[in-house]
VMD Tcl script that draws the C-alpha trace (Angstrom):
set ca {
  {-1.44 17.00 14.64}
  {0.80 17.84 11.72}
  {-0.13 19.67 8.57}
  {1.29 18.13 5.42}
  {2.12 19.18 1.83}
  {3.15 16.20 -0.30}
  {4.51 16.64 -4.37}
  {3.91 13.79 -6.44}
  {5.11 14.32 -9.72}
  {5.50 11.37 -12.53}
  {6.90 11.60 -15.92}
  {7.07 9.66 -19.25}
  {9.59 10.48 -21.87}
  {9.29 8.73 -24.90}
  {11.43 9.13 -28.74}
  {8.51 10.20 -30.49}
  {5.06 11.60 -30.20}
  {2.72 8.48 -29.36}
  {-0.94 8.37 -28.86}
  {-1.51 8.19 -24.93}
  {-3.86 5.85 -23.74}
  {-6.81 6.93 -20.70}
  {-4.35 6.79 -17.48}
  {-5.70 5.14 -14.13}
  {-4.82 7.67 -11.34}
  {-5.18 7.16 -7.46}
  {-3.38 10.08 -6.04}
  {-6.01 11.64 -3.38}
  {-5.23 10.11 0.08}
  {-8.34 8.60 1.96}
  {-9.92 10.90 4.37}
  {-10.85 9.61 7.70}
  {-10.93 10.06 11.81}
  {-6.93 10.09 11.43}
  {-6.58 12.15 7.88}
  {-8.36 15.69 6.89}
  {-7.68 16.71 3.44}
  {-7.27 20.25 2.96}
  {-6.80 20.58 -0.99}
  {-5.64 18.09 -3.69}
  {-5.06 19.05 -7.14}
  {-3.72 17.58 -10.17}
  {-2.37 19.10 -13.18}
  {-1.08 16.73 -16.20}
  {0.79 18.02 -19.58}
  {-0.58 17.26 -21.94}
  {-3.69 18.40 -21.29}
  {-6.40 15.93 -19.99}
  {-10.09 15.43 -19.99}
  {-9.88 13.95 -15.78}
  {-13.04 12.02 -14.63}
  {-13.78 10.90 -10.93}
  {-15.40 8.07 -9.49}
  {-14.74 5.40 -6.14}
  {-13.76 1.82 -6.95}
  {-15.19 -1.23 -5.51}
  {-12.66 -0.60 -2.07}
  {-13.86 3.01 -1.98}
  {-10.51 4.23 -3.47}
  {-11.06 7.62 -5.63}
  {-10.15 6.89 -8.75}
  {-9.46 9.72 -11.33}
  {-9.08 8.48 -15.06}
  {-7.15 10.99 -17.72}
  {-8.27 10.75 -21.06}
  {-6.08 12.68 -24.27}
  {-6.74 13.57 -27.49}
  {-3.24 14.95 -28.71}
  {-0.40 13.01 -29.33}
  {3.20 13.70 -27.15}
  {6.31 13.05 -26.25}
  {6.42 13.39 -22.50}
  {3.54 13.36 -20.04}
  {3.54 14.69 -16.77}
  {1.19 13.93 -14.07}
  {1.87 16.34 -10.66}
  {0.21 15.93 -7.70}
  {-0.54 18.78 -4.78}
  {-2.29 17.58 -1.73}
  {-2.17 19.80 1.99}
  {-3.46 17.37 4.83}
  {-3.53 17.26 8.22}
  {-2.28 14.29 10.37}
  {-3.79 13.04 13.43}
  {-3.00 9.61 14.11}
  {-1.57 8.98 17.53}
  {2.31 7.10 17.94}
  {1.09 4.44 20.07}
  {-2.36 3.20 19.37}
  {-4.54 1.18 21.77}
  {-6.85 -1.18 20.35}
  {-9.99 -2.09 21.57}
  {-10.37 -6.01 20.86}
  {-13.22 -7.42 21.04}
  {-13.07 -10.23 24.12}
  {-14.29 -13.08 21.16}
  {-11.30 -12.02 19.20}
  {-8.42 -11.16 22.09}
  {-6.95 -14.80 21.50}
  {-6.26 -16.53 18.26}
  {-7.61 -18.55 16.50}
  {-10.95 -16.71 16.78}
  {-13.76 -17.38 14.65}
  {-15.01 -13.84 12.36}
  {-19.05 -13.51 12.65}
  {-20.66 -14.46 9.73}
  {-21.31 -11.18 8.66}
  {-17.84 -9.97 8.51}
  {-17.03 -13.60 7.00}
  {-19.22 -12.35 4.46}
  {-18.25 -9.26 4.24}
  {-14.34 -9.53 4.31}
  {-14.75 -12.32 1.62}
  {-11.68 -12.39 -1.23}
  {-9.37 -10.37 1.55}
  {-9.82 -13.76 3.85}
  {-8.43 -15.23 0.58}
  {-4.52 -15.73 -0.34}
  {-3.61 -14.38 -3.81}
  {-0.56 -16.19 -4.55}
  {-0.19 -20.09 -4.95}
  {1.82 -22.05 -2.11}
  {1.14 -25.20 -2.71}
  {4.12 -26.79 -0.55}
  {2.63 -24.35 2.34}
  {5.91 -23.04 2.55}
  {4.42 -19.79 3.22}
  {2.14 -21.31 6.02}
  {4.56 -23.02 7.40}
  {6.57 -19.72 7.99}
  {3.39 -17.87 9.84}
  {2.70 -21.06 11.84}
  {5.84 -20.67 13.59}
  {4.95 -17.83 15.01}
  {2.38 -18.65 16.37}
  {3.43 -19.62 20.05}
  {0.42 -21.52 21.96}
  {-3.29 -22.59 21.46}
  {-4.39 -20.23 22.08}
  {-2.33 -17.51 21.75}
  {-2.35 -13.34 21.79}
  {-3.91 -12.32 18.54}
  {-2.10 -8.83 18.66}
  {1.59 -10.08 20.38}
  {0.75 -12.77 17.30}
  {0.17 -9.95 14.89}
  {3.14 -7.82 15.80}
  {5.53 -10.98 16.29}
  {4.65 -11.54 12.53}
  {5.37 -8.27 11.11}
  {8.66 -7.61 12.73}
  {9.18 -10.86 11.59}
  {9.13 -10.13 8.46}
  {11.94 -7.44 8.83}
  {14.32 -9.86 10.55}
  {13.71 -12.66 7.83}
  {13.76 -10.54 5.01}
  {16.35 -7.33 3.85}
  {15.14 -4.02 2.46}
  {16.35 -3.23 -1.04}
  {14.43 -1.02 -3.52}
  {13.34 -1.87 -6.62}
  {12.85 -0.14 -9.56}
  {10.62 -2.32 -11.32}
  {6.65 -2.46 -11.48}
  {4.70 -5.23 -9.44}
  {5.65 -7.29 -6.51}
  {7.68 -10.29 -5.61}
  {5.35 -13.49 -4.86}
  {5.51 -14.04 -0.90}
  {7.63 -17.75 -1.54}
  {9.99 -15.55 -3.71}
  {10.31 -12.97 -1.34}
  {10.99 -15.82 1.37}
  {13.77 -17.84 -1.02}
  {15.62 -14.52 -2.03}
  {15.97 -12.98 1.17}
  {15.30 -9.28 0.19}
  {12.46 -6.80 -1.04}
  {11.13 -3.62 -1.29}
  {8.38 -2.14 1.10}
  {5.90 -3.78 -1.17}
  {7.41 -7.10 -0.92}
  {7.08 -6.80 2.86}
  {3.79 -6.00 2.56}
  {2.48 -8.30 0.46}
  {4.73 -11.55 2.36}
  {2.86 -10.32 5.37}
  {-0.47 -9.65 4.02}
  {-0.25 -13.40 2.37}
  {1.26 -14.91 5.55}
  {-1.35 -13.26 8.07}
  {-4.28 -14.58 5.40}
  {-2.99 -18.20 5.70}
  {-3.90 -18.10 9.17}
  {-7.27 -17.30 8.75}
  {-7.13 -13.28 9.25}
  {-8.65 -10.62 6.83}
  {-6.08 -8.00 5.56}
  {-5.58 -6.14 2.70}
  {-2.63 -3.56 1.30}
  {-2.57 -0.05 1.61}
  {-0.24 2.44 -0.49}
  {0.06 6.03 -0.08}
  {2.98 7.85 1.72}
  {5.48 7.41 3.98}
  {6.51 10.56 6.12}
  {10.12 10.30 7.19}
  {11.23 13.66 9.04}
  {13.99 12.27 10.62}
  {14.91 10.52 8.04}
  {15.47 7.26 10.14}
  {12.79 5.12 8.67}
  {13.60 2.32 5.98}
  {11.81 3.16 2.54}
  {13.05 6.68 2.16}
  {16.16 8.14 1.66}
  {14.60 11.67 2.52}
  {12.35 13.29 4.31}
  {8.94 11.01 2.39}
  {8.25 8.70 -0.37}
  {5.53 6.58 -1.71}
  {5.31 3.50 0.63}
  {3.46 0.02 1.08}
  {1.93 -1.44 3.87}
  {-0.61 -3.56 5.43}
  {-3.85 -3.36 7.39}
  {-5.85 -6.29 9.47}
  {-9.20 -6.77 10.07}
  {-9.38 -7.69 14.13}
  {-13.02 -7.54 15.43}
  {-13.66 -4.39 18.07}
  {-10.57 -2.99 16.92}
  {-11.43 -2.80 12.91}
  {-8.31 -2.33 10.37}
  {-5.38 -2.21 12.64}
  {-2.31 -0.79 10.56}
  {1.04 -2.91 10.16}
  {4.20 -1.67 8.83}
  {6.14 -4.50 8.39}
  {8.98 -2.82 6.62}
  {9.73 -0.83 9.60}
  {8.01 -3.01 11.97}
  {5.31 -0.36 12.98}
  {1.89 -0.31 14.17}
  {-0.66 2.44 14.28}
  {-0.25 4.51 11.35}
  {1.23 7.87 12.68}
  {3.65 8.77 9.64}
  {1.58 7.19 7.36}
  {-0.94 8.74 4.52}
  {-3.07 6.14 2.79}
  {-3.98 6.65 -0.70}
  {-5.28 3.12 -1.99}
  {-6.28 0.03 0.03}
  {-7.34 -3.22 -1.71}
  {-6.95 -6.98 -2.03}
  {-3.74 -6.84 -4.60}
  {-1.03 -4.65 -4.54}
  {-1.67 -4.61 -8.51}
  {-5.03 -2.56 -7.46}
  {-3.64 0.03 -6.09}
  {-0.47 1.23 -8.77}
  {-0.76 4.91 -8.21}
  {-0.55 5.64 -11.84}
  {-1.36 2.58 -14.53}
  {-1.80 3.82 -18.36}
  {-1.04 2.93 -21.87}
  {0.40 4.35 -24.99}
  {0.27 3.55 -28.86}
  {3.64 4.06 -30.68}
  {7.02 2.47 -32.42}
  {8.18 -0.17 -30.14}
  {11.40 1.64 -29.07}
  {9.31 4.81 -28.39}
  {9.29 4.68 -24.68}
  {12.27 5.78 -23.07}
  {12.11 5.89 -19.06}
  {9.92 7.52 -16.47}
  {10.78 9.19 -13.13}
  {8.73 9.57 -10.21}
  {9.50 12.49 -7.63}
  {7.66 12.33 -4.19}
  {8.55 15.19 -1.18}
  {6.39 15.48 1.65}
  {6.89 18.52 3.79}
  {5.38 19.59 6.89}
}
mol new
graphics top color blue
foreach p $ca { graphics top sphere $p radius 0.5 }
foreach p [lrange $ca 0 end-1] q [lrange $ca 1 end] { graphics top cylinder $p $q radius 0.2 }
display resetview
């Protein structure tokens, strides 16, 4: 177990005081078996009326709402956690499920629904093609398939960051070459849902002690990856970006069927058209 402090601090600067529009925030990582929160707190200049609810994936969800007009706006971020997700997971498939293709109950059919669903068109099946060739028999090993796919993603595909919002579509991903961790996850979320699998994307953190782990230059950052719905096992974390499974050194903040879903901070602001003039986001994540 490791006990975590993680700083998350955005800023906006913009030329002029503008009128700041309510600001989507998903910040507070997702407690579970794996993950204890011990505090989270949020402080934001200038000052904010900050409402709470869960979306539709369970997500908490805080939304900022302002009534003065500024110039800069800072959103910080203070959560303590404790870690407890082993290196080397063992997953418990269920026998109907060990070798692929499997068929999902109806239930979880049902149930898994739009994340059974790609979200990007490939209408050559260029992206299907891709997955298909790793798949090496009928039938096969639905995890060694699994795994073979996201490391595959790592040897197809180079790691470059990217300062823009949003992601790369997975045929763009696969004709340039290169991507950021959110590329990665979305190619392999995309490429594991053309084979019939559920999955979804997860963002949050990525902690990085020894600083050998693509994604972050220091010690954490804010990270992308994937999970996949296998039955007896449940939502089996994949980090394609540094082909990893289990989630160990990961903290998950936001899962959902887009990577657009789960932005951790999405607003608006009302002003001259050259008002806005950058934004910097800070992340360090400390044990």
């Amino acid at each position: 177990m490791v006990t975590l402090r993680i700083h998350h601090r955005t800023s906006y600067r913009y030329r002029l005081p503008v009128s700041l529009g309510p600001h989507r925030l998903m910040l507070r990582p997702r407690e579970s078996r794996d993950l204890r929160l011990i505090s989270s707190d949020v402080t934001i200049t200038p000052a904010a009326a900050v409402t709470w609810a869960h979306d539709v994936f369970g997500n908490a969800v805080a939304t900022a709402s302002f009534q003065t007009m500024a110039d800069n706006l800072v959103i910080d971020s203070i959560v303590e956690l404790q870690l407890n997700a082993v290196a080397w997971p063992i997953f418990d498939v269920a026998a109907s499920a060990i070798c692929y293709p499997f068929r999902y109950s109806d239930d979880e059919w049902t149930d898994l629904g739009a994340q059974t669903v790609q979200q990007y068109p490939d209408p050559a099946g260029r992206l299907l093609g891709w997955a298909q060739a790793f798949v090496v028999g009928n039938p096969t090993d639905t995890l060694a398939l699994l795994k073979d796919l996201s490391a595959g993603v790592s040897k197809w595909i180079r790691y470059q960051s990217r300062e823009d919002e949003g992601a790369q579509s997975p045929t763009q991903t696969l004709d340039r070459g290169w991507g950021s961790c959110r590329d990665f996850a979305v190619l392999f979320v995309e490429a594991v849902r053309s084979l019939g699998f559920g999955a979804r994307i997860v963002s949050g953190y990525l902690y990085n002690p020894d600083q050998k782990l693509v994604g972050s230059g220091d010690a954490g950052s804010t990270h992308a990856w994937a999970e996949v719905y296998v039955p007896g096992a449940g939502w089996i974390t994949f980090d394609p970006t540094n082909r990893s499974v289990g989630g160990f050194n990961l903290i998950p903040v936001a899962v959902a069927r887009d990577i657009r879903q789960a932005m951790p901070v999405a607003g608006s602001f009302v002003g001259m058209t050259d008002a806005f003039l950058g934004m910097s986001v800070d992340v360090l994540v400390t044990s």
